[in-house]
GUPA-132818 format. One record per residue: x, y, z of N, C-alpha, C in turn; residue in one letter. Coordinates in steps of 0.02 Angstrom, whole numbers, padded with zeros to 5 digits, always signed. Layout:
N
XYZXYZXYZa/...
This chain:
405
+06746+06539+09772+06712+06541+09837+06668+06479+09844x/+06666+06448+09903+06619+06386+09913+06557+06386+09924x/+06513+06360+09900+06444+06367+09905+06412+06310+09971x/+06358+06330+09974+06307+06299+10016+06317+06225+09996x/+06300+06194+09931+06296+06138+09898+06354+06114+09912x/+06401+06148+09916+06495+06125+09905+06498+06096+09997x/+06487+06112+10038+06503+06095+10083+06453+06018+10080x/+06390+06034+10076+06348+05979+10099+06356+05915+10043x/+06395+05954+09992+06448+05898+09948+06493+05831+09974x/+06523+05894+10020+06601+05869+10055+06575+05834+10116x/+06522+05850+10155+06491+05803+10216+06448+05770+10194x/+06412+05758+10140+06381+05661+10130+06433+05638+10091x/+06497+05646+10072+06560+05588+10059+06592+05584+10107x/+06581+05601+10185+06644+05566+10222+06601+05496+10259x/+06653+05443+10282+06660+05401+10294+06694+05383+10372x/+06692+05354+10391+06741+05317+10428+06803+05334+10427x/+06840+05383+10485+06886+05404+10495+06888+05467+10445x/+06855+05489+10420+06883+05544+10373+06868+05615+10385x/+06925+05613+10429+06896+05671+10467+06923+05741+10446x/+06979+05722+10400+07004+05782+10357+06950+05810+10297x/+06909+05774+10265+06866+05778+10242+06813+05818+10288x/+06795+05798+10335+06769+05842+10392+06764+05925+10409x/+06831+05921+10400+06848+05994+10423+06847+06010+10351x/+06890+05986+10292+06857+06033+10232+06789+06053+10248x/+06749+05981+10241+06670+06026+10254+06667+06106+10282x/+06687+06082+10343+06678+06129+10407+06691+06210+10350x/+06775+06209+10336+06804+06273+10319+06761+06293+10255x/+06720+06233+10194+06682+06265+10148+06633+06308+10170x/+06605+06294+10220+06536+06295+10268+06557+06353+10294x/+06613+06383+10320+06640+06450+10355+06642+06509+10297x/+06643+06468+10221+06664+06517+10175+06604+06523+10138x/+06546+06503+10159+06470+06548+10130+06471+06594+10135x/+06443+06657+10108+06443+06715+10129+06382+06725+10165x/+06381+06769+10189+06448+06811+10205+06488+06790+10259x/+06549+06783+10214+06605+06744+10263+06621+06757+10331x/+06619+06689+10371+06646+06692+10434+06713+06716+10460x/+06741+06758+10463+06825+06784+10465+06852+06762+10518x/+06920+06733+10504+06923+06701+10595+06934+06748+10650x/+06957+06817+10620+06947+06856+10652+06897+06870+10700x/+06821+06864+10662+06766+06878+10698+06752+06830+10739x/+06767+06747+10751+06725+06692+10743+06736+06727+10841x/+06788+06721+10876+06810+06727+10935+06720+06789+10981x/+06708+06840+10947+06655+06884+10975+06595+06840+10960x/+06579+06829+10900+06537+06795+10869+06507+06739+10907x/+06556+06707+10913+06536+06632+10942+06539+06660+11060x/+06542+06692+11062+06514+06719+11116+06452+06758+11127x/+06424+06760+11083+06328+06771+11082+06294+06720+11083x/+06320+06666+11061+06288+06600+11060+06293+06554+11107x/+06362+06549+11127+06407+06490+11171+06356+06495+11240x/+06322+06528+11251+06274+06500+11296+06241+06423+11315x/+06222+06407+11216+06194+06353+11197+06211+06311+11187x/+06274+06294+11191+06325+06249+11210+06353+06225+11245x/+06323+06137+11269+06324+06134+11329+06408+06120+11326x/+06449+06146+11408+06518+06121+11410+06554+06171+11391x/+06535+06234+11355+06569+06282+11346+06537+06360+11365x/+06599+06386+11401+06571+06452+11443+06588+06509+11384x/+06627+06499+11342+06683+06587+11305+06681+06525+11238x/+06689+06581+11173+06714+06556+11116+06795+06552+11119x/+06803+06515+11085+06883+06506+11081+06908+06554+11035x/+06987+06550+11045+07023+06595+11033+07036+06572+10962x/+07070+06619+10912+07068+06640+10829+07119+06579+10815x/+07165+06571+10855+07204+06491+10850+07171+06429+10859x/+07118+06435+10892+07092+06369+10912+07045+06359+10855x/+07006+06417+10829+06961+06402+10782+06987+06391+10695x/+07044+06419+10691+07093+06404+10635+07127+06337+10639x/+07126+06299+10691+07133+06230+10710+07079+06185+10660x/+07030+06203+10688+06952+06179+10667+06978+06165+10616x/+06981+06215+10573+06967+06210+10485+07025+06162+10464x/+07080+06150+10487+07144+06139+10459+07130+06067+10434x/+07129+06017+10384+07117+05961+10332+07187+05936+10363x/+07247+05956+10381+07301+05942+10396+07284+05907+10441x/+07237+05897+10495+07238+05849+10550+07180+05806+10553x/+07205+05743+10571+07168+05701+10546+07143+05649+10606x/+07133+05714+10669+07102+05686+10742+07043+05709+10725x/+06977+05687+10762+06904+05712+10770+06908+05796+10800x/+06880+05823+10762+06867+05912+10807+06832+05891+10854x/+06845+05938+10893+06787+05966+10963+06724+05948+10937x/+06688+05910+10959+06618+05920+10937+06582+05999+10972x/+06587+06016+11023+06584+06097+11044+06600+06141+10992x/+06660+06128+10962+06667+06187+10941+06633+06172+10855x/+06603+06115+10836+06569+06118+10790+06531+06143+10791x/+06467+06114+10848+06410+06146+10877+06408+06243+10869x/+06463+06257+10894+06467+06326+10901+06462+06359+10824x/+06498+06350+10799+06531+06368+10719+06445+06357+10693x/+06397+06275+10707+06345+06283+10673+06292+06350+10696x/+06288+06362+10773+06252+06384+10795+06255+06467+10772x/+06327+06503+10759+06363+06569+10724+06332+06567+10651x/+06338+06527+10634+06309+06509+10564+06258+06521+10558x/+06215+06477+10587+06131+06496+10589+06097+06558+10573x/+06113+06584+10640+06119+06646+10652+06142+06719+10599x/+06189+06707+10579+06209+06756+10531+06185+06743+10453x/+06159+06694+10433+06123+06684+10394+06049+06662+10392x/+06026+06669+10454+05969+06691+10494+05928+06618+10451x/+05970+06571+10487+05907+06495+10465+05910+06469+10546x/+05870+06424+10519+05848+06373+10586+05955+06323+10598x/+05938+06320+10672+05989+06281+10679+05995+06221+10692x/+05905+06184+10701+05905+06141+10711+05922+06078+10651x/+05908+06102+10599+05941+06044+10546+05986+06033+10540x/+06032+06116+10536+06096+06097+10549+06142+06049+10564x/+06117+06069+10634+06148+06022+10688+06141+05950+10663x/+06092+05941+10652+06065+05862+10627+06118+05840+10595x/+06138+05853+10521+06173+05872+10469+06242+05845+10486x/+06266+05907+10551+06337+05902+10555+06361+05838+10621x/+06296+05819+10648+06300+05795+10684+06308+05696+10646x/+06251+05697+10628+06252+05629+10599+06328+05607+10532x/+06352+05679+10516+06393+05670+10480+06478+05647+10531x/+06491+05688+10573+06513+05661+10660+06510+05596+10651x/+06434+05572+10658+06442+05478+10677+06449+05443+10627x/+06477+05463+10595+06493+05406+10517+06563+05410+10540x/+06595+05462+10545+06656+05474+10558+06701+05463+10597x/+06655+05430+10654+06672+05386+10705+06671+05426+10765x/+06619+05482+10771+06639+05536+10850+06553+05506+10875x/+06563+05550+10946+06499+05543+10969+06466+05612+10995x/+06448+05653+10959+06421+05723+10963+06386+05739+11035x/+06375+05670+11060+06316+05647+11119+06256+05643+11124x/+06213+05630+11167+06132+05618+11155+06090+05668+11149x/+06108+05731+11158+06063+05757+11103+06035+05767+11047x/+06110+05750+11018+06091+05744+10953+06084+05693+10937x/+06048+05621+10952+06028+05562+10914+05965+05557+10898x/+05938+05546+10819+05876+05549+10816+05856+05502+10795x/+05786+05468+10776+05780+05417+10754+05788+05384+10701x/+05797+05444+10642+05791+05422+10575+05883+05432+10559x/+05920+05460+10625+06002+05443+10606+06031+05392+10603x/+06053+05365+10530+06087+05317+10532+06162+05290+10595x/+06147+05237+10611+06223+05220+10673+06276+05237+10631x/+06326+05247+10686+06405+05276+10686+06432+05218+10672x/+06492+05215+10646+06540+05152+10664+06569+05134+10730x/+06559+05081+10756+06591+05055+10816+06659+05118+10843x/+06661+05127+10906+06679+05179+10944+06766+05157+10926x/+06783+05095+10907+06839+05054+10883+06883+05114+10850x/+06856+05143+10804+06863+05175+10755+06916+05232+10756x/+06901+05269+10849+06952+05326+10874+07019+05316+10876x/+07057+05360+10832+07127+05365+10825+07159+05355+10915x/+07217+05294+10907+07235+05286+10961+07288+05329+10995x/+07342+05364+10941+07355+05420+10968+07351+05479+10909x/+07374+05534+10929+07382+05573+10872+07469+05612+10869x/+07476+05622+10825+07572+05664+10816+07554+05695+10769x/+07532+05750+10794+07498+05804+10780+07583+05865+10784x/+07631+05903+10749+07668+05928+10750+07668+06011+10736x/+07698+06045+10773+07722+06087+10749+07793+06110+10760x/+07788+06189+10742+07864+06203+10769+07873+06232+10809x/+07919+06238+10829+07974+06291+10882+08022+06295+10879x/+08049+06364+10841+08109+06391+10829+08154+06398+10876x/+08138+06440+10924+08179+06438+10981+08186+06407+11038x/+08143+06349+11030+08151+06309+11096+08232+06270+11070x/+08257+06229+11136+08313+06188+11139+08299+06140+11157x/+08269+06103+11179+08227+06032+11189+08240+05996+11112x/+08263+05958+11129+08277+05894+11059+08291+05835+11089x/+08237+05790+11051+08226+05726+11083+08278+05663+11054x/+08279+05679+10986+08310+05615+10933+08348+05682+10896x/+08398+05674+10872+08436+05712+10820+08483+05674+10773x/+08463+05687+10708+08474+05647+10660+08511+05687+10585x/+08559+05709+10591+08577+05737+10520+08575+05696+10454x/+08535+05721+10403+08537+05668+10349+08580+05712+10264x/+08638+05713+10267+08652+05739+10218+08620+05725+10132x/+08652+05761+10064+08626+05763+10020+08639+05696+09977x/+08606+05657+09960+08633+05602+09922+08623+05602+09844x/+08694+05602+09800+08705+05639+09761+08654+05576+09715x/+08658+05516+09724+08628+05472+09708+08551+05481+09701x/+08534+05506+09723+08466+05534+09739+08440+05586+09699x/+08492+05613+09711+08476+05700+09674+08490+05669+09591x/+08513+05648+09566+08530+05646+09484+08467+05604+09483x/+08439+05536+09527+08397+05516+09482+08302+05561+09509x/+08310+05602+09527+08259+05650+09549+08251+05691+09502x/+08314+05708+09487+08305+05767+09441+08306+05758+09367x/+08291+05706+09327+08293+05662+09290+08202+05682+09266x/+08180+05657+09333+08106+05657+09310+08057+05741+09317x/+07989+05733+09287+07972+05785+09292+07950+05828+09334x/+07953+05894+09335+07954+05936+09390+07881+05960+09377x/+07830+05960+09456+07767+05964+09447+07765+06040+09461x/+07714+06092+09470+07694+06137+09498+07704+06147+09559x/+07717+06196+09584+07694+06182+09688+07636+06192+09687x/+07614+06168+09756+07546+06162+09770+07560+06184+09837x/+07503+06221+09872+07471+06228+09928+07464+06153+09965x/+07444+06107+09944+07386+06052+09981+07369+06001+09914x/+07403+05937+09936+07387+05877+09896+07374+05818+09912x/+07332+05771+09903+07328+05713+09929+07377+05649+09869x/+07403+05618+09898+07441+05560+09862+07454+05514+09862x/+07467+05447+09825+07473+05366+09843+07507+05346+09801x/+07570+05314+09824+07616+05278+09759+07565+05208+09750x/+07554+05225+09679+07530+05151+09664+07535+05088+09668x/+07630+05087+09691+07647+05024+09716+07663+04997+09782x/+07638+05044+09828+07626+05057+09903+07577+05073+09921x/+07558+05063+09993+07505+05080+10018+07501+05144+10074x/+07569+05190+10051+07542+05238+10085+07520+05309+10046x/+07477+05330+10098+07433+05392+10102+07459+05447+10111x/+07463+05510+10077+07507+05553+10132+07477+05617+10068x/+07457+05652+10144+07423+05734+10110+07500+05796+10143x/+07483+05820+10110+07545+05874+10114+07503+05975+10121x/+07533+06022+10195+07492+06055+10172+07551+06096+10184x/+07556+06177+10148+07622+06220+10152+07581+06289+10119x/+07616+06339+10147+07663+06345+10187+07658+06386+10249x/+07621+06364+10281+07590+06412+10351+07583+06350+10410x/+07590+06384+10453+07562+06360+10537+07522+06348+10535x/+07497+06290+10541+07388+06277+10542+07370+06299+10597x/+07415+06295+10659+07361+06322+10731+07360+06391+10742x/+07434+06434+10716+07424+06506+10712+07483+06528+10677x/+07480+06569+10633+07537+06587+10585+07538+06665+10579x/+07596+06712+10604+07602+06785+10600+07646+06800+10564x/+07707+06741+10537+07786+06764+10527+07800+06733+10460x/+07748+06690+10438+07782+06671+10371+07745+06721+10315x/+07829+06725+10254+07809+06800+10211+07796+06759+10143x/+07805+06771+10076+07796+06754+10027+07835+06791+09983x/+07836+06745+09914+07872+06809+09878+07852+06761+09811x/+07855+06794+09768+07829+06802+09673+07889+06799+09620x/+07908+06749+09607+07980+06762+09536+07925+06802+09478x/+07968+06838+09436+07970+06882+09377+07923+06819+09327x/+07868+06862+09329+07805+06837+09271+07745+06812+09317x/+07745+06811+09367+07685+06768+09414+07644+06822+09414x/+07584+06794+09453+07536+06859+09459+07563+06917+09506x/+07503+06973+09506+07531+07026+09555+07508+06995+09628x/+07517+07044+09695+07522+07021+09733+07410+07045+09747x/+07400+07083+09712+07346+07120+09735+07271+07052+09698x/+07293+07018+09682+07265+06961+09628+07246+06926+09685x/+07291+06921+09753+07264+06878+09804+07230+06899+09872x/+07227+06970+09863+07198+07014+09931+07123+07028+09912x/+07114+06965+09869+07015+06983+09852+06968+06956+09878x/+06987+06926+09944+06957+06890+09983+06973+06872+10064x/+06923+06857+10112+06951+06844+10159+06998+06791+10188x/+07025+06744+10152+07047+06697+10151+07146+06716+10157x/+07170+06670+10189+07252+06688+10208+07289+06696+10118x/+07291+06727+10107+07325+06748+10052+07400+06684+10019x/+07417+06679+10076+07481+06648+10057+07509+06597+10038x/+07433+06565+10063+07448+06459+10026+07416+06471+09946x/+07364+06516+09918+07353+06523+09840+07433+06567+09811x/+07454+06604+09856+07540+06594+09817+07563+06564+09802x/+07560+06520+09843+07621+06475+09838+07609+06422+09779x/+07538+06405+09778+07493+06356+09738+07506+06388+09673x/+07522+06455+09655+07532+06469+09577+07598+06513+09585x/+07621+06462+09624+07719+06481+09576+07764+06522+09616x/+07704+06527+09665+07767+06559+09736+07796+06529+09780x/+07836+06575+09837+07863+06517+09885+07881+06557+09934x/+07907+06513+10001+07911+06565+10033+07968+06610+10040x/+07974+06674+10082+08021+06726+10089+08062+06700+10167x/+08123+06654+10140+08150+06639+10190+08122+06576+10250x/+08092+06563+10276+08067+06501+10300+07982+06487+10273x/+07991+06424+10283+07920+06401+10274+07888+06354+10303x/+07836+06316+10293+07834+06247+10349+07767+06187+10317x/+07808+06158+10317+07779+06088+10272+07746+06037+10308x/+07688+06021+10317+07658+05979+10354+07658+05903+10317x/+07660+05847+10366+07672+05781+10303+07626+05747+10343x/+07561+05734+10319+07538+05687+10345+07510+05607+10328x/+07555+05559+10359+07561+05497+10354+07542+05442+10368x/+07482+05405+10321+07427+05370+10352+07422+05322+10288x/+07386+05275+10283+07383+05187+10242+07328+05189+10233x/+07325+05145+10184+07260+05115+10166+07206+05071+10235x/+07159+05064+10208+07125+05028+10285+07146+04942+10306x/+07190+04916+10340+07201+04868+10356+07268+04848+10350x/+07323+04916+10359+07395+04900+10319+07422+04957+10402x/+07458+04933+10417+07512+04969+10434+07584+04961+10426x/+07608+05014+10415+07686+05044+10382+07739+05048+10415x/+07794+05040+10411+07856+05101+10454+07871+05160+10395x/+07887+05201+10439+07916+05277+10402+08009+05245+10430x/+08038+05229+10357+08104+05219+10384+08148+05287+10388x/+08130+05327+10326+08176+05395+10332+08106+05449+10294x/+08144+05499+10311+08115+05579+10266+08190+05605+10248x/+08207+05616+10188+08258+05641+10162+08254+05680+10094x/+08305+05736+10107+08311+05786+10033+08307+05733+09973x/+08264+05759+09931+08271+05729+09860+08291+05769+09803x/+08277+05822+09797+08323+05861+09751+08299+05937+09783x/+08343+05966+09753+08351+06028+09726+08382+06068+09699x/+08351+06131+09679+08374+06177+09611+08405+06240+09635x/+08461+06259+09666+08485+06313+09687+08504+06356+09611x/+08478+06420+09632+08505+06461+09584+08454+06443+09519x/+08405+06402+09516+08370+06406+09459+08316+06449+09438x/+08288+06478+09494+08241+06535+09511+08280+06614+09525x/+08250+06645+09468+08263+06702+09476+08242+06740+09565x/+08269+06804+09541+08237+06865+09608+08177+06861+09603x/+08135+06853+09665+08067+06880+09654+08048+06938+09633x/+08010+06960+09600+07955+07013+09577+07951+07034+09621x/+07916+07019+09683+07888+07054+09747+07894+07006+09815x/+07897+07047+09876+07900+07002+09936+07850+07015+09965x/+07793+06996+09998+07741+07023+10052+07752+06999+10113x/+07793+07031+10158+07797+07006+10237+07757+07022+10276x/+07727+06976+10329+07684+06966+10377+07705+06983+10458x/+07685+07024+10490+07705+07017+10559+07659+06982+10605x/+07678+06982+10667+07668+06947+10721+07697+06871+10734x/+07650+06829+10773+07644+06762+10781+07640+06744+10862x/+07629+06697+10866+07592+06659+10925+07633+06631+10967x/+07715+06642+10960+07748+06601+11013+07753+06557+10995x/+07802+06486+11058+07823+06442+11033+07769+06389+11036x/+07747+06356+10997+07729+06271+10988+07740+06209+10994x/+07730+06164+11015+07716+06084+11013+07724+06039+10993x/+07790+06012+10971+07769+05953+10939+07842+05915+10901x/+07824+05892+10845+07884+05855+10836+07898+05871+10775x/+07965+05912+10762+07996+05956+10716+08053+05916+10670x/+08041+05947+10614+08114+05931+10589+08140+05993+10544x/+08207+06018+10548+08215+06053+10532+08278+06059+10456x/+08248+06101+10392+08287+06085+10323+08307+06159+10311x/+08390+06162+10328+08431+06214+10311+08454+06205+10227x/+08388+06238+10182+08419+06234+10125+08473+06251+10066x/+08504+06309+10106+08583+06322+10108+08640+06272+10095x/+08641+06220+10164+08690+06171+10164+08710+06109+10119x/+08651+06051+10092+08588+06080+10131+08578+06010+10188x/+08562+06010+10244+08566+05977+10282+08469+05960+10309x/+08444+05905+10337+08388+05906+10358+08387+05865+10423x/+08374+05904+10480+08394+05882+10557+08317+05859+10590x/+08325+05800+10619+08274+05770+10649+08285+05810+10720x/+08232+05848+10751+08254+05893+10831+08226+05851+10864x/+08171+05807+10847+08122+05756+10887+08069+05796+10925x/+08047+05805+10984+07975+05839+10996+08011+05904+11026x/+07969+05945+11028+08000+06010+11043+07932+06065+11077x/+07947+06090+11133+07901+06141+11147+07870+06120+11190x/+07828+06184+11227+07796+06153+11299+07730+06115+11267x/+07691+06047+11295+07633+06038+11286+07570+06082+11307x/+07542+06106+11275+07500+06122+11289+07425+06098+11343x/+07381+06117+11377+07315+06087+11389+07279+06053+11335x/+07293+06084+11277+07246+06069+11203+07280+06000+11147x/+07371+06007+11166+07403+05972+11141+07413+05895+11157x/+07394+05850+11102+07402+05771+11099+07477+05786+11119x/+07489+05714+11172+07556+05717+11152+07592+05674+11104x/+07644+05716+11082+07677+05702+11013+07714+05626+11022x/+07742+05596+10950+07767+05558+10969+07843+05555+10979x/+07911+05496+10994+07954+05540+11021+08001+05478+10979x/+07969+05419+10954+08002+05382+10929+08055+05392+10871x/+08098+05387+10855+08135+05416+10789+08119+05375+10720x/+08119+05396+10686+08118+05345+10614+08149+05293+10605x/+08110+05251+10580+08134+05178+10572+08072+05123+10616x/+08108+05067+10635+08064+05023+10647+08005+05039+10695x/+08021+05093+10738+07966+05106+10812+07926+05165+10780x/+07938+05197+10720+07872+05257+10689+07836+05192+10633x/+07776+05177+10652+07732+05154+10607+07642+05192+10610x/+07633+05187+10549+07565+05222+10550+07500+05185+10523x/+07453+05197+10504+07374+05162+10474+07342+05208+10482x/+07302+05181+10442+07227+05220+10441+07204+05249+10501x/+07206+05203+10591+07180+05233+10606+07220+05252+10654x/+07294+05267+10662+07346+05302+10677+07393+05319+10651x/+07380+05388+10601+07417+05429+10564+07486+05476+10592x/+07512+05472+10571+07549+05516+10594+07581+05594+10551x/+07562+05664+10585+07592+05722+10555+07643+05757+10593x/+07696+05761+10539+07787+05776+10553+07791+05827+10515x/+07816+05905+10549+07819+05973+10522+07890+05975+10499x/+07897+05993+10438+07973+06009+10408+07956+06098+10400x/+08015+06120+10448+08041+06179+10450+08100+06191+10373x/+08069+06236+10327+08114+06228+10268+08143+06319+10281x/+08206+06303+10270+08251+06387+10284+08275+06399+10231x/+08276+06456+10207+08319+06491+10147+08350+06546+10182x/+08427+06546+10164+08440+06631+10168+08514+06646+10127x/+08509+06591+10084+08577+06627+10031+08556+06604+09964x/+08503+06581+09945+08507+06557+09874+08398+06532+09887x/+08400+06539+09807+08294+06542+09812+08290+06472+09759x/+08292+06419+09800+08275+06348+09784+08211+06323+09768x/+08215+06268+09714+08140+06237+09723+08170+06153+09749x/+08124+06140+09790+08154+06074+09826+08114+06022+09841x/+08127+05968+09833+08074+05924+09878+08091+05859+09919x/+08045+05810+09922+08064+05775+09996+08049+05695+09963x/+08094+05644+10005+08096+05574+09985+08057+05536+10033x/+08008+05525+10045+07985+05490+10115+07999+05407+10102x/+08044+05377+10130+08052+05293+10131+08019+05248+10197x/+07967+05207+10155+07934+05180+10211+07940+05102+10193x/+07918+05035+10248+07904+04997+10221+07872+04946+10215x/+07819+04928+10217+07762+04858+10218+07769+04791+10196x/+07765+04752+10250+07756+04681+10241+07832+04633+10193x/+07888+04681+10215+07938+04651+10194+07945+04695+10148x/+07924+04728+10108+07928+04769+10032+07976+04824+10057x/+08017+04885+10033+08015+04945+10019+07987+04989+09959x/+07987+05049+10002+07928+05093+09949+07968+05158+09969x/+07958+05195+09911+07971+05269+09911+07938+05312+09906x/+07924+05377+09916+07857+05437+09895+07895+05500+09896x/+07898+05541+09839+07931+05596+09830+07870+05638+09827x/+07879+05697+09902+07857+05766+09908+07870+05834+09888x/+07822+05860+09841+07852+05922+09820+07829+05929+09725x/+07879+05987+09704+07927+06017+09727+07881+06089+09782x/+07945+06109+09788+07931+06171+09848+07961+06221+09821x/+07959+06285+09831+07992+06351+09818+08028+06386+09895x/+08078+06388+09889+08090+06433+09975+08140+06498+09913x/+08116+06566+09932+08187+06610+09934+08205+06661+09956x/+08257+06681+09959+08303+06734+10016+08328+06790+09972x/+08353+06783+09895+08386+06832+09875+08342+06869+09825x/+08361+06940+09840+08298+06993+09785+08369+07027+09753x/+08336+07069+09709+08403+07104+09662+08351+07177+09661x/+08374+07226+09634+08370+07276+09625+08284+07277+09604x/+08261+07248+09557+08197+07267+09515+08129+07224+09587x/+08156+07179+09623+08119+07164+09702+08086+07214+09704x/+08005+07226+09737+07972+07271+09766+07949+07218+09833x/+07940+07268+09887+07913+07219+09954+07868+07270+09973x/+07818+07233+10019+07756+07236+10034+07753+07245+10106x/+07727+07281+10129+07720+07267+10209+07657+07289+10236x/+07647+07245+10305+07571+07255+10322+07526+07360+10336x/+07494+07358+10315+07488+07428+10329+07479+07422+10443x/+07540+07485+10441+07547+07487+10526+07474+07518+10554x/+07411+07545+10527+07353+07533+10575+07338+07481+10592x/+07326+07448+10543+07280+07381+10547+07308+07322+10536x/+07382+07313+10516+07421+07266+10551+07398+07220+10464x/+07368+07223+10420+07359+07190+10372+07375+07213+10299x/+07393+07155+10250+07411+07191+10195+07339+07203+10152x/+07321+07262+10096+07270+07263+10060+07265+07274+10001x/+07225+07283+09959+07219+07306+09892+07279+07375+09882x/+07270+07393+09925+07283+07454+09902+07356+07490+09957x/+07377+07393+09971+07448+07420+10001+07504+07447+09946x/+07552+07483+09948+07575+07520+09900+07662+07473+09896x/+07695+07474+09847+07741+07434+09878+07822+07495+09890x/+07853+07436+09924+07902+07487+09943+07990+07438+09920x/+08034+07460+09940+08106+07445+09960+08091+07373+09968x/+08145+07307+09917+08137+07263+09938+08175+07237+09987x/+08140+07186+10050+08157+07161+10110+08270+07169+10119x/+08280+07174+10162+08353+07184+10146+08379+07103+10180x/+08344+07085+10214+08338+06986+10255+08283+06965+10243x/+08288+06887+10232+08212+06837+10222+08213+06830+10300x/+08146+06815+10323+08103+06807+10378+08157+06739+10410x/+08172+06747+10468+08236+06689+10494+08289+06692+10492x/+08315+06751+10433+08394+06744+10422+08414+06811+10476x/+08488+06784+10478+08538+06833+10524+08540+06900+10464x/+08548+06952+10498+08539+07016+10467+08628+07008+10459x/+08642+07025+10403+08706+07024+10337+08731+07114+10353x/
């Protein structure tokens, strides 16, 4: 659990543009106790939102799960910081005026402008206004939309796969930051959930991992510390790539392509825990990895824009996608399982100043098939959530996406 110290850790190290750093803060800062639930934040932050100038209603449980997400690497709402500080205050019954100070001056390093209220005398200046990301490709998915902008099939290259699989195979992870040493790109990776709202992705446990009740001890989404110790998901999942340089370098992204994987090397899961609901379709610019075939399809932007939504970008890979420091770019890989429980990962080829460079993502876990000794999990039907003391049942007879067999 994150402490008081841990956040105000994470906001006197950000810098200039670092705005993923930012929102860590933010989400350590949500997880003081007694924890902010995003559940609650929506009522919560409507006792306050008075005091906020520019905003009439707290935002909705998607918008504020936005906030927290390290995956995006645009400036938050300064509103909805304000708000989150002002909920805070309050429920831990301190003054809000330092706060604000705090989160505010930490804002102008970062290159935002919180506005003139909050400038005080003894706050150090912001960096030149220069600083604001010129666009953002900000992605998600949409399954069922048909809108496809660029479409690009990139089959398996066997060339690829022998010398991938050669080298060593790391852990999965939830969330990593990374830099080939002999390149200059940047690229954080976050899996396996929707950052703006996630109802439909399930999980599942191979034979020896922990139990499932090891992760329902907290308010926190259960399903990215799965995945982080040895799980993966139950049938689809969704991989965020976000792609950004050192300060003074910009890149092309020439391809994203399969780099290996292990069909059939992972047993049945132990257990499945499926999730219901979700939020409808999304925004943005998709790519989609049928790990069956296995094939990985560029759809290009997809979904209605939103009021809230940057718009995405529409360029295809190669010479017209380039990124930097202070225009990053994040591209959602839709990963599918539904005949075989893979661990897999991803080749990103980019290239600077005449050079090529490579960066291998991953590995990943996706799987679809259970056997007899499978137990599955499902949300308890009052309250729509799984708990300590959900009981398990019959494992899943389809992974989450697949055609019912």
């Amino acid at each position: 659990m994150s402490t008081v110290r841990g956040w105000r850790d994470l906001l006197s190290d950000v810098g200039p543009g670092d705005w993923s750093k930012y929102r860590e803060a933010l989400d350590a800062f949500r997880e003081v106790p007694p924890v902010l639930v995003f559940s609650k934040l929506p009522d919560l932050g409507d006792q306050v939102v008075e005091d906020v100038k520019g905003l009439d209603r707290s935002p909705s449980v998607g918008t504020w799960s936005k906030l927290f997400s390290s995956a995006l690497l645009t400036a938050p709402d300064w509103r909805y910081v304000e708000l989150l500080v002002r909920i805070w205050a309050k429920q831990h019954d301190q003054s809000v005026t330092q706060l604000l100070a705090e989160w505010a001056q930490a804002y102008r390093r970062c290159g935002g402008d919180p506005g003139p209220r909050f400038v005080s005398g003894a706050q150090e200046p912001g960096p030149p206004q220069s600083s604001t990301l010129s666009r953002s490709k900000i992605v998600s998915s949409a399954v069922t939309v048909a809108v496809i902008a660029t479409v690009s099939l990139i089959a398996w290259s066997n060339r690829d796969e022998a010398k991938e699989s050669s080298g060593p195979r790391a852990g999965s992870t939830a969330s990593s930051k990374s830099g080939n040493s002999n390149g200059p790109l940047l690229l954080t990776t976050s899996w396996p959930t929707i950052t703006s709202c996630d109802g439909a992705t399930s999980v599942a446990m191979p034979a020896g991992g922990k139990p499932l009740t090891s992760f329902l001890t907290d308010d926190q989404d259960f399903r990215i510390p799965v995945t982080a110790s040895g799980g993966g998901t139950w049938g689809a999942g969704h991989l965020y790539l976000t792609l950004s340089a050192k300060t003074g370098k910009t890149l092309i992204i020439d391809d994203i392509r399969p780099a290996t994987r292990f069909p059939k090397k992972i047993d049945p899961p132990a257990w499945v825990a499926e999730v219901q609901g979700g939020c409808g379709d999304t925004y943005g610019r998709v790519f989609e990895f049928d790990l069956d075939k296995p094939l990985l399809d560029d759809r290009g932007v997809v979904g209605q824009r939103g009021s809230e939504d940057e718009e995405a970008p529409r360029n295809p890979l190669g010479p017209g996608f380039t990124v930097s420091a202070a225009d990053p770019a994040i591209v959602r890989v839709d990963a599918q399982a539904c005949k075989g429980n893979y661990e897999w990962s991803l080749l990103v080829n980019y290239s600077y100043d005449g050079h090529k460079y490579s960066k291998t993502v991953g590995p990943f876990r996706s799987m679809s098939m259970a056997d007899q000794d499978t137990v599955g999990y499902l949300p308890d039907p009052a309250t729509g959530v799984l708990s300590e003391n959900s009981e398990p049942g019959p494992a899943p007879t389809r992974a989450v996406g697949c055609p019912a067999t």
